[in-house]
N, C-alpha and C positions, 0 to 999 in steps of 0.2 A: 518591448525593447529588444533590439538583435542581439543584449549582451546576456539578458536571462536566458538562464536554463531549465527544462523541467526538472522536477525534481526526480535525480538520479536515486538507484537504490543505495547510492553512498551517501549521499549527500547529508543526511542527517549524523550519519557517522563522523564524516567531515565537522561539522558543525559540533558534534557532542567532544569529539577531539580538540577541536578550537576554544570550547568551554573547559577542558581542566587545563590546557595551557595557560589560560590566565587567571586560571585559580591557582595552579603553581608559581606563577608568576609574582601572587600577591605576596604568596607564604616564602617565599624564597627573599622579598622584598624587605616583609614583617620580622624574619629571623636575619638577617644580612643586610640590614641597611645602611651596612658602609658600603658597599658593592657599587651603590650608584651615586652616592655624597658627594665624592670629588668629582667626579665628571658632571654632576649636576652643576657645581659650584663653578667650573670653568664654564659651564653652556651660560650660568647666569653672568660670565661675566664677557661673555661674546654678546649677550645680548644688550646688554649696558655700554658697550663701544658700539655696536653697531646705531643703539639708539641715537647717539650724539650730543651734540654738546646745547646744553640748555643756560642759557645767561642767565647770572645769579641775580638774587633779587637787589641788590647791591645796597646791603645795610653792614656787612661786614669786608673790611679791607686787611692786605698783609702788610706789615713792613720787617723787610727782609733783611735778615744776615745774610750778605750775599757776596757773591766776588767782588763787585764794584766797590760794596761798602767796605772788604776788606783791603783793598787796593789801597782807600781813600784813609782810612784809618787806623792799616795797621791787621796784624797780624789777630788772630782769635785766638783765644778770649781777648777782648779789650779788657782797658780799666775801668770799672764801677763808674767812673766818671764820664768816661762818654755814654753809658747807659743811663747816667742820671741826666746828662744832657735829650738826650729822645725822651724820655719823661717829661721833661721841661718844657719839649720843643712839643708833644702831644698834648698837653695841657694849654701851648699858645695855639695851638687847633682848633680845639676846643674838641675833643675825640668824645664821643658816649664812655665807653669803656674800652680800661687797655689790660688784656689777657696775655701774660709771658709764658710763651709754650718751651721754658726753661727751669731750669731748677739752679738755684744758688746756695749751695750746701755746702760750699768751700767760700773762705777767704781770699779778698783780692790779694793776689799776685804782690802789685805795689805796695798796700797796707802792710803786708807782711816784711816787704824790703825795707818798708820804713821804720816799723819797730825795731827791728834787727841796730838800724844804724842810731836810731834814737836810745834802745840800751847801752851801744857803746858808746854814745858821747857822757850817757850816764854814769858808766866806768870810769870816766875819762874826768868826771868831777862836773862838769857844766851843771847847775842850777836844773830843777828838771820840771819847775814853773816855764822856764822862756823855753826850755826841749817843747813841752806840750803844745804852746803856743806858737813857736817856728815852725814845726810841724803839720800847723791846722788840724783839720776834720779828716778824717778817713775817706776813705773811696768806700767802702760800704754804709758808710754812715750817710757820705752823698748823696748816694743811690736812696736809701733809706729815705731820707728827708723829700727828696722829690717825689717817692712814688706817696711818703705820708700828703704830701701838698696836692700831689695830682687826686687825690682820694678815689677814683674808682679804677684803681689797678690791681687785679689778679694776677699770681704767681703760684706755677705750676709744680709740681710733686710725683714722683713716681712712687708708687707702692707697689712691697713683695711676695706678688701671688703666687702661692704653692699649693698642691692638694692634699701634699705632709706638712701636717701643724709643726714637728719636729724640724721641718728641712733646715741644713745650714743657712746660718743670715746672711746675706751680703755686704761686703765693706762700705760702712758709713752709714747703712740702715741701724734703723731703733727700734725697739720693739713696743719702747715705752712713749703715748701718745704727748707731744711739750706744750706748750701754753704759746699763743693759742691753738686751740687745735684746729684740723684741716676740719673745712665743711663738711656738714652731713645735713643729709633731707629735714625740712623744719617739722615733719608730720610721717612715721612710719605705723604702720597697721599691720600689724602682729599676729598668726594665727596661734590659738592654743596650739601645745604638744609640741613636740622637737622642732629643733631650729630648721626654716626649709634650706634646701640646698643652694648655696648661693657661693659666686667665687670670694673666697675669703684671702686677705694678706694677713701674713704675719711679720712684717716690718714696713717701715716708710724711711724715707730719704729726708727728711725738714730740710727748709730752708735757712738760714743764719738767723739766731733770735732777731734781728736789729733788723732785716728785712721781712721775717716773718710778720712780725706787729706790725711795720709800717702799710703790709698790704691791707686789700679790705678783706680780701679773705684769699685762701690756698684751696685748689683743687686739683685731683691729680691728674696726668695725661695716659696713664695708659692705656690703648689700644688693643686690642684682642688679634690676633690672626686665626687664619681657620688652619686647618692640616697641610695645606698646601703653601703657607707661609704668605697669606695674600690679607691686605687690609682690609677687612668688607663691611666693618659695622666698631659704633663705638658701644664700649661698655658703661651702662649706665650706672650702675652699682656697685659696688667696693663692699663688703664689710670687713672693718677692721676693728677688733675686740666688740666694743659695743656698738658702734658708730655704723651706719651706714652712707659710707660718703659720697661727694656728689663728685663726676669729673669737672675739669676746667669748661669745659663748653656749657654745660649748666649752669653753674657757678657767672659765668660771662655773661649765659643769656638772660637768666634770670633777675638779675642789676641793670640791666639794658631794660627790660620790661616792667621798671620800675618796681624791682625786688620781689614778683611774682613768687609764690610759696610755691615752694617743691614739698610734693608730698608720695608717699611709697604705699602702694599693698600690697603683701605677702603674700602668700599664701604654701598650703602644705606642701606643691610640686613647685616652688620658685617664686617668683616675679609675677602679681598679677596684673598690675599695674605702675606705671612711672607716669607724674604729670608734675607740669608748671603752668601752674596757674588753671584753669579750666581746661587747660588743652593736655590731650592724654597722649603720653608719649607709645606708639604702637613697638612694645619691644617683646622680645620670647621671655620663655620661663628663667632664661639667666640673665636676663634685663641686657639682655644685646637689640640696639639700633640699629638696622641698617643702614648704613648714609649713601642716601640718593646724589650721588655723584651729577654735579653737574657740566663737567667734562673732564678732558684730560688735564693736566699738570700744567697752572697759569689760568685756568681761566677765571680764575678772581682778581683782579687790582694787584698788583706788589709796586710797593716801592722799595728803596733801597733806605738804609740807616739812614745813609751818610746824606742822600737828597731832602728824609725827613728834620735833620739837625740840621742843615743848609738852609733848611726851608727854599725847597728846592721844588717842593711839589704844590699842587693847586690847594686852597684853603680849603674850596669846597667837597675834594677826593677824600678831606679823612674828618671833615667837620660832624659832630652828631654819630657817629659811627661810631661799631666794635672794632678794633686794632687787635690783631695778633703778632705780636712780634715772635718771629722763630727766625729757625735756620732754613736756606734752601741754595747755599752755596758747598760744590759739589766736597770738597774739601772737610767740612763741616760733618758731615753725618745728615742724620735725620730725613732717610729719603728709603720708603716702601714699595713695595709692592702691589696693587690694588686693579681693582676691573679697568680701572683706563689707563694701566700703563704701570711700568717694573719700575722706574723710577720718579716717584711721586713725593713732592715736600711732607713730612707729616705735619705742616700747620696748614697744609693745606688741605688735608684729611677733617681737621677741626674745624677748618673755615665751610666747609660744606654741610656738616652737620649742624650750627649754630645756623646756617643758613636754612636747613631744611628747617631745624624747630620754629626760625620765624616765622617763616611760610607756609609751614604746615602739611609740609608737604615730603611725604615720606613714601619710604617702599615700604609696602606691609604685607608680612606672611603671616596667617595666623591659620586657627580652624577653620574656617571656612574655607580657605584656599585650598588648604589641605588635603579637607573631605572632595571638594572641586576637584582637584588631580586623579584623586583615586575612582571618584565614580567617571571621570574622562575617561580614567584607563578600562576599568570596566566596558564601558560605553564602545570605546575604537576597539576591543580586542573582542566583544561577540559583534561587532557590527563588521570585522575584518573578518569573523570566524565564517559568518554567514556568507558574504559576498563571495570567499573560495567555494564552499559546497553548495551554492546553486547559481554560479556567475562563470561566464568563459576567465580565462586566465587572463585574458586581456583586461577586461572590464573591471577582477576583481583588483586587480594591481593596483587600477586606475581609481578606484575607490580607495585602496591602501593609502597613496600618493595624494588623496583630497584629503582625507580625514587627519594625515600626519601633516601635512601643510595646512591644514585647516585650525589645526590646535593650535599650532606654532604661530600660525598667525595670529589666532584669535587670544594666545596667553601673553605674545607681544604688544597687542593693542592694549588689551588691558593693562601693563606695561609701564607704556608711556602715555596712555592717556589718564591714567587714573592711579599710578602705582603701586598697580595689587601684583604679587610677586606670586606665580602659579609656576610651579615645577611642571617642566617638559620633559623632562628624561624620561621616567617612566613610564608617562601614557605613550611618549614613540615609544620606547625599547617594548612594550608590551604587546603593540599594535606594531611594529615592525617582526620581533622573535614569531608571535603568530602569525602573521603572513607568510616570514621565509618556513617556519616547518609545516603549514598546511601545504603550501606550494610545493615545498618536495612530497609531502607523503602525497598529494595528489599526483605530482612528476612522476614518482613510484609507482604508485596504483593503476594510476590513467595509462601509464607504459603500456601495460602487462594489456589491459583495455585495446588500447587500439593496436598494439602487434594482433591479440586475435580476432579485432577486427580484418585486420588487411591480411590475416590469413582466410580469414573465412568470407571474404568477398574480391579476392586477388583475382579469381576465375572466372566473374561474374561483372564485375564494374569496371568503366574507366579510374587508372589510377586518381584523376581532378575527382572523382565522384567520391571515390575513395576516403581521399584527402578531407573531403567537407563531412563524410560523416566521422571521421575519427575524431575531428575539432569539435564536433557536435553528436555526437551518439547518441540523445536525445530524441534524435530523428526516428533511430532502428527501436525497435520493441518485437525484441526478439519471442518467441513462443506461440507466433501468430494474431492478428487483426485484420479488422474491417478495417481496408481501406480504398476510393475512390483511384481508377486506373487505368491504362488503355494496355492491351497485351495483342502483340502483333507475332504473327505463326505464317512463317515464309517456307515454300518448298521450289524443288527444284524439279520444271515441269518433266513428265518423261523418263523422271530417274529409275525406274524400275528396267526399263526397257533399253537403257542406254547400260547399267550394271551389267546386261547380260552379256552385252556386244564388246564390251570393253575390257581389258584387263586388269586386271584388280592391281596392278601396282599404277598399273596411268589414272586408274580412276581415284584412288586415295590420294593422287600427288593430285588430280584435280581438284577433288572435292577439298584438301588441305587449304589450297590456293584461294576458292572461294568462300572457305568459311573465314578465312584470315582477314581476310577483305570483310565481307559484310559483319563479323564482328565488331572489331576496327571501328565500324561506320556506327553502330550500337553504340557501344562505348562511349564515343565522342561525343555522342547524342545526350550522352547522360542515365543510357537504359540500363538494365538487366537481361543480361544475357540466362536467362532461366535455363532452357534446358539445350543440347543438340540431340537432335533424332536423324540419325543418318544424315539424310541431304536436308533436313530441316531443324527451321531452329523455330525456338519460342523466346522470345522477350516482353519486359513490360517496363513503361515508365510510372513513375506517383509512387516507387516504396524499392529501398529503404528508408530515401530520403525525400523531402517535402519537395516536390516542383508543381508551379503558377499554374502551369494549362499541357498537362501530359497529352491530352491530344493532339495539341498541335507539333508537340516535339515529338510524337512518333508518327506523323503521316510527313513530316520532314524527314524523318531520319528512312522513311522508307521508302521516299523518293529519292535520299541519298543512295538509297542502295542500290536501287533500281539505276540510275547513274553512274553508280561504282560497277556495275555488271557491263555495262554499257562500253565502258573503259577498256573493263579483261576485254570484251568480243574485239576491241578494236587491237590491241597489244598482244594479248594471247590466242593464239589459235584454234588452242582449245575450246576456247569461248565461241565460237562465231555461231551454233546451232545453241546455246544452252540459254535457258528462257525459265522463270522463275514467278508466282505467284505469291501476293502479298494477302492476309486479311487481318483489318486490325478491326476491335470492339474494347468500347470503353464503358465504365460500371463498377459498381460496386466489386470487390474480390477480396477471399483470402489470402495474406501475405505472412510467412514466419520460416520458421526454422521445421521441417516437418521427416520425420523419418523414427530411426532408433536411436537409445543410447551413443552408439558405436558409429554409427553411420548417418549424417542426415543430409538436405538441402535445403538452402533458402526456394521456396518456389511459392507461387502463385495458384488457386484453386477457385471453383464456383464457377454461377452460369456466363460468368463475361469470358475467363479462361475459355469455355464449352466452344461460344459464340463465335468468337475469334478464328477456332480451327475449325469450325464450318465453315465462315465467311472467304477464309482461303481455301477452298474445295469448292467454292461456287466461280471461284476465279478461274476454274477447268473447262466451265459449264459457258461461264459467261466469255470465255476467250480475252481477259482483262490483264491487268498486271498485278491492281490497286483498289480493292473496297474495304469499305471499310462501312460500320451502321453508323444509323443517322446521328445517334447523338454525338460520336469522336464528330462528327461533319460540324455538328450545330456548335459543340465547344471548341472546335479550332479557329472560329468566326473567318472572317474571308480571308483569301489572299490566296482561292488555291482553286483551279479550272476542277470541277466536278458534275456528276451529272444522279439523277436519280434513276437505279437498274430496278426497283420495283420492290415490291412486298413479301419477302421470306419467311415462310414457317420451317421448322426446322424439324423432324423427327421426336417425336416425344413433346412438343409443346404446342400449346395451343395461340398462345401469342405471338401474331406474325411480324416481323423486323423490317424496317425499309433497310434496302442497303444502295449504299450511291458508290458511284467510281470516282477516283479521283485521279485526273489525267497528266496533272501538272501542276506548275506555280505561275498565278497571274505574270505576267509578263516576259514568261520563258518562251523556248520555243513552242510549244503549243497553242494553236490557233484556238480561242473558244466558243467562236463562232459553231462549228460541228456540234459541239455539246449542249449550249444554247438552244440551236434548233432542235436537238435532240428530247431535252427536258420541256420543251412545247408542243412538242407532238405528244409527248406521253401527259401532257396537260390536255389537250386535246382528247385524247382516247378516255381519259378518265371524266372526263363533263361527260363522255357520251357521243362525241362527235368522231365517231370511227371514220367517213370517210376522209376528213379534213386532216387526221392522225393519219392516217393509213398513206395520201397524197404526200405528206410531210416527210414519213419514214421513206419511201420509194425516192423521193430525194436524195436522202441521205443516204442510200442503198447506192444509187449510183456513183456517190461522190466517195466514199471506203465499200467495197462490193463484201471486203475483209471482216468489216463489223458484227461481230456475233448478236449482240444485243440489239439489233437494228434488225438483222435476219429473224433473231427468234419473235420481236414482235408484229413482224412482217408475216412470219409462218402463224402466228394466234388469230391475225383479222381473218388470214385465209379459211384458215382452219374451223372458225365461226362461220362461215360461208361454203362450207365444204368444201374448200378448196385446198387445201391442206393438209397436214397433221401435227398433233402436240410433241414436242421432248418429248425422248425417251424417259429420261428420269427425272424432267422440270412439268409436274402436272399441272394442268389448273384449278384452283381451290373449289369446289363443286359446292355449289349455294346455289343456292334461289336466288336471281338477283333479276331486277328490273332493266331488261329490254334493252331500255335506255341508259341506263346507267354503266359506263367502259370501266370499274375498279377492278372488277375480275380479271381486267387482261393483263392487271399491271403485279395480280398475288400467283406465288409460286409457293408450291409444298416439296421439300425436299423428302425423299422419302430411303431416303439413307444417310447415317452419321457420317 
């Protein structure tokens, strides 16, 4: 993959780095786990808006104290009488159950107007037989009577949860439980040993004896907030003195499901369980429910009071159903905070949990999810650790960016499909904090990296080449290696003799001008500029960095040069006599850092280096530009006019080299035809057919008289014939050979390095 990297000598350091970042992470998690609570709490409730709105199973409807209704009837509180009328009028519904997410703990208003004036006519002397009877029934009593007739109406109670037993009571709480008392679970399971921790009250609000008994039973409404003042979950369990009581939404449901038994287990850390009926309510160790909101504010049925006492609504809207009568007129109160929105009815907070318990269908956090988050976090923070120390910085990001969108989506799916409640906060923030400090301390590191890179190959490389090993230093392996290469050794023909004639400040302003230039053309190429020597240079392609086919980018870059010289002779003057020899060889070589402590260079060693600066000293011999051995020829594959100059042994070795020329690029100006006939004739000579070679080359002699290598193996037939003589310094390799057999004429012994 182009985004792996070898493994650097940092790299496991990187990585070992990576590994106590998220061991500190846990421990910094495990000792301060408020640190990421509220922000978790807000992520969970972005995620529950973004989810959207889910249609309730529609077994529970509202009827609302709302502005219409108070428009229609009058200012709130009303009198007990028109709340015995909606009693009345739920009862001609025919409603399942009706849940009042109110408390009536005070006397009616009118009731009390009425005693007032019923004691004074009693001062007054009136008979106080025909007072009681002028008078009639109360408005609490009203009320009373209809909610006794309607029989399955619940009426709600706040209890006063403190964490000091001692704290002041609040006005009009009790401490002492009345007759009857509020519900509690028909079945609690106890463990030995101290009481476990559980939110306890130390008073309740009751409702008026005369409505208390009339109901079927009391359950209270309070609601829990978290730290941030937001609604997120009902509290399932109350203890008060002895009682473990149930809230109103229990209480509701469980009359609706044909009086299902609520049952409780303790245990020594909390809450181990809450159930109605078989079905087990998923709540924590403080018996907190989350209520799976099924969207924003309204999205359950409301009517209005005054439409339901009008009978103004459809039979079949509140027929067989749970009715929660509350408030959700702005004026009224009773309006939260919660994940889908700052202002939320709280009976409509109730209505969604009575919903979830029917359907069974809940957010549930527990151990498992838990343990799930934390080996997540584990999981993303050495799988992000790894990706920096042996990944480019692009790739590792790019992994960071999958794996943090990966969670996120995969804790959302489960979510909404299934609602299991998996904390996000921490596997990002863990899998995020580790990425940004690997990322710098690599920033860091890698800096210091590649400035002495681009110091210590600023002299030697194109800055492009540059640029790709500092992104990838993986490439360089510094201290020296085998590796595959071509190394090209160019000189400037003459230069000995042109130094003497010339004055040392014109010839360095020369020599400046063309080494500028054929550098330049190196560079571009992609090469190493290895060494200069005087009027010569040495270069090699294939190291520091990996390239496809080094031979062929350095018999291009040396026909670039050859070109760029071509340029000076026509532009600069000084160029018009200056003429320059190429030899490149490709093979195995050593490539590193080589020298002292104090002083070293990157350069190039071995018999390919050796081969190379023969090859360009036979370009003196052979009157050429451009050779190069066979194998640069055979791994640059076609595209380039060449010819074969014959068989090289070189001083000191025994195995002799073919070396070919290379004249040009197919379709330049270079005709190939010459060369052609050229590599036929010496096909020719080598089967053995000297005359047929010999007619060939006398061809070709006429057509460039110039051609060295066309002369020299013109002077070899002769010279076989007595008619001639050998090079001075190109012998021929002396064997026994058969008569007939031309290979002899094509092998040459160098007999100087």
């Amino acid at each position: 993959m182009a985004g792996t990297r070898k493994r650097a000598p940092g790299a496991l350091r990187t990585l070992a780095i990576g590994a106590a970042m998220v061991v500190a992470l846990f421990a910094l998690n495990l000792h301060y786990p408020s640190l990421l609570a509220l922000a978790e709490l807000k992520t969970f409730d972005l995620r529950m808006y973004a989810r959207g709105t889910r249609k309730p199973h529609g077994e529970v409807a509202i009827v609302a104290i709302d502005d219409k209704s108070i428009s229609e009837l009058g200012r709130w509180p009303w009198p007990r009488t028109v709340l015995a009328q909606l009693v009345e009028a739920l009862k001609q519904y025919k409603v399942g159950v009706v849940g009042f997410d109110l408390v009536f703990s005070e006397r009616d208003d009118v009731d009390l107007e009425r005693e007032k004036i019923v004691g004074s006519l009693k001062d007054a002397g009136l008979p106080p037989d025909r007072l009681t009877e002028a008078a009639g029934i109360s408005n609490d009593d009203a009320f009373a009577k209809a909610i006794k007739e309607q029989g399955a109406t619940f009426v709600g109670y706040p209890l006063q949860v403190e964490d000091n037993p001692k704290a002041r009571i609040s006005p009009g709480f009790v401490t002492k439980i009345g007759t009857p008392a509020p519900l509690a679970y028909s079945l609690v399971r106890i463990p030995a040993g101290p009481p476990p921790p559980l939110a306890e009250a130390i008073a309740y609000l009751p409702n008026l004896p005369v409505i208390n008994s009339a109901a079927r039973g009391t359950g209270y409404f309070n609601t829990p907030t978290d730290p941030d003042a937001v609604f997120r979950a009902e509290r399932m369990v109350i203890q008060f003195g002895k009682r473990y009581c149930e809230p109103l939404i229990l209480a509701v449901t469980s009359a609706y499901a044909d009086n299902a038994l609520t049952s409780l287990t303790l245990a020594d850390f909390g809450v181990a369980s809450a159930k109605i009926g078989p079905l087990e309510l998923p709540v924590d160790e403080q018996g907190r429910l989350l209520v799976n909101f099924r969207g924003p504010a309204h999205t359950f049925p409301y009517y209005p009071v005054s439409d339901v006492i009008a009978h103004r609504v459809p039979a079949q809207a509140l027929a067989g159903k749970i009715v929660l009568v509350g408030a959700s007129a702005l004026g009224v109160g009773d309006r939260w905070s919660t994940p889908m929105g700052a202002d939320f009815p709280g009976v409509e907070i109730h209505a969604n949990a009575i919903d979830n318990i029917l359907a069974g269908d809940f957010i549930q956090r527990s151990q498992v999810t838990g343990g799930l988050e934390r080996v997540a976090a584990a999981v993303m923070g050495i799988a992000v650790s790894a990706a920096v120390a042996f990944m480019s910085a692009s790739w590792s990001a790019a992994i960071a960016a999958v794996l943090i969108l990966g969670y996120f989506g995969f804790a959302q799916y489960l979510l909404v499909s299934q609602g299991l409640l998996l904390g996000v906060l921490f596997p990002i923030a863990t899998a995020f904090v580790t990425y940004a400090g690997l990322a710098g301390y690599r920033y860091l590191t890698e800096g210091r990296e590649k400035r002495h890179l681009r110091h210590a190959f600023e002299h030697y490389l194109h800055p492009e080449v540059i640029e790709g090993l500092v992104q990838n230093p993986d490439q360089l392996k510094l201290g020296g290696e085998r590796r595959h290469m071509s190394i090209l050794f160019a000189d400037i023909i003459g230069f000995t003799s042109r130094s003497e004639r010339t004055p040392p400040e014109e010839l360095v302003a020369l020599l400046n001008t063309y080494m500028t230039a054929m550098i330049e053309t190196i560079m571009r190429s992609g090469g190493v500029v290895d060494k200069l020597m005087g009027d010569g240079i040495m270069a090699f392609w294939g190291a520091p960095g990996d390239m496809p086919n080094p031979a062929r980018t350095s018999i291009g870059c040396a026909l670039d040069m050859l070109a760029e010289l071509d340029r000076l002779r026509k532009t600069d003057p000084r160029f018009v006599d200056v003429d320059i020899g190429i030899g490149i060889a490709t093979g195995d070589a050593i490539v590193g850092n080589f020298g002292g402590k104090q002083r070293f260079d990157y350069s190039a060693i071995g018999d390919t280096v050796n081969l190379a600066s023969r090859i360009e000293g036979l370009t003196r011999h052979f009157k050429v530009h451009l050779l190069v051995n066979h194998q640069t020829l055979e791994e640059a594959a076609d595209g380039f006019i060449n010819r074969n100059i014959g068989l090289v042994r070189v001083k000191g070795k025994t195995q002799a080299v073919q070396i070919d020329e290379i004249a040009g690029r197919r379709g330049g100006a270079v005709d190939p035809a010459f060369y052609e006939q050229f590599v036929s004739a010496l096909a020719e000579l080598e089967k053995g057919s000297q005359d047929q070679a010999k007619t060939s080359l006398e061809e070709l002699a006429k057509k460039k008289p110039e051609d060295r290598p066309v002369q020299i193996y013109l002077e070899r037939l002769h010279a076989s014939n007595g008619n001639g003589r050998l090079m001075g310094r190109l012998n021929p390799f002396k064997r026994k050979a058969d008569p007939a057999d031309g290979a002899h004429y094509l092998l040459f012994e160098l007999d100087t390095k």
